[in-house]
C-alpha angles and dihedrals in degrees: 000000000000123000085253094051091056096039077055091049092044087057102060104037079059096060089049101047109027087067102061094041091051087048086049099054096044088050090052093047090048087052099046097051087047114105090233088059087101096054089060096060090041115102135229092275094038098064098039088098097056102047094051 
């Protein structure tokens, strides 16, 4: 494998990979400014009270 060859296969491993983690870490950042970001974090018990 020449140095091109692996700049080449850099490359598209880049395009594959570099979108889902964008999306990822605009998703994590939407739910964790969301209000029911607690909820989430909260445990079984923890969110009996408030279901019932």
């Amino acid at each position: 494998m020449t140095l091109y060859t692996a700049l080449i296969a850099t490359v598209e491993i880049s395009q594959v990979m570099i979108p889902p983690i964008v999306i990822g870490f605009f998703l994590a950042n939407v739910i964790r400014r969301s209000p029911y970001f607690r909820y989430l974090t909260m445990t079984g018990r923890g969110r009996s009270p408030i279901v019932n």
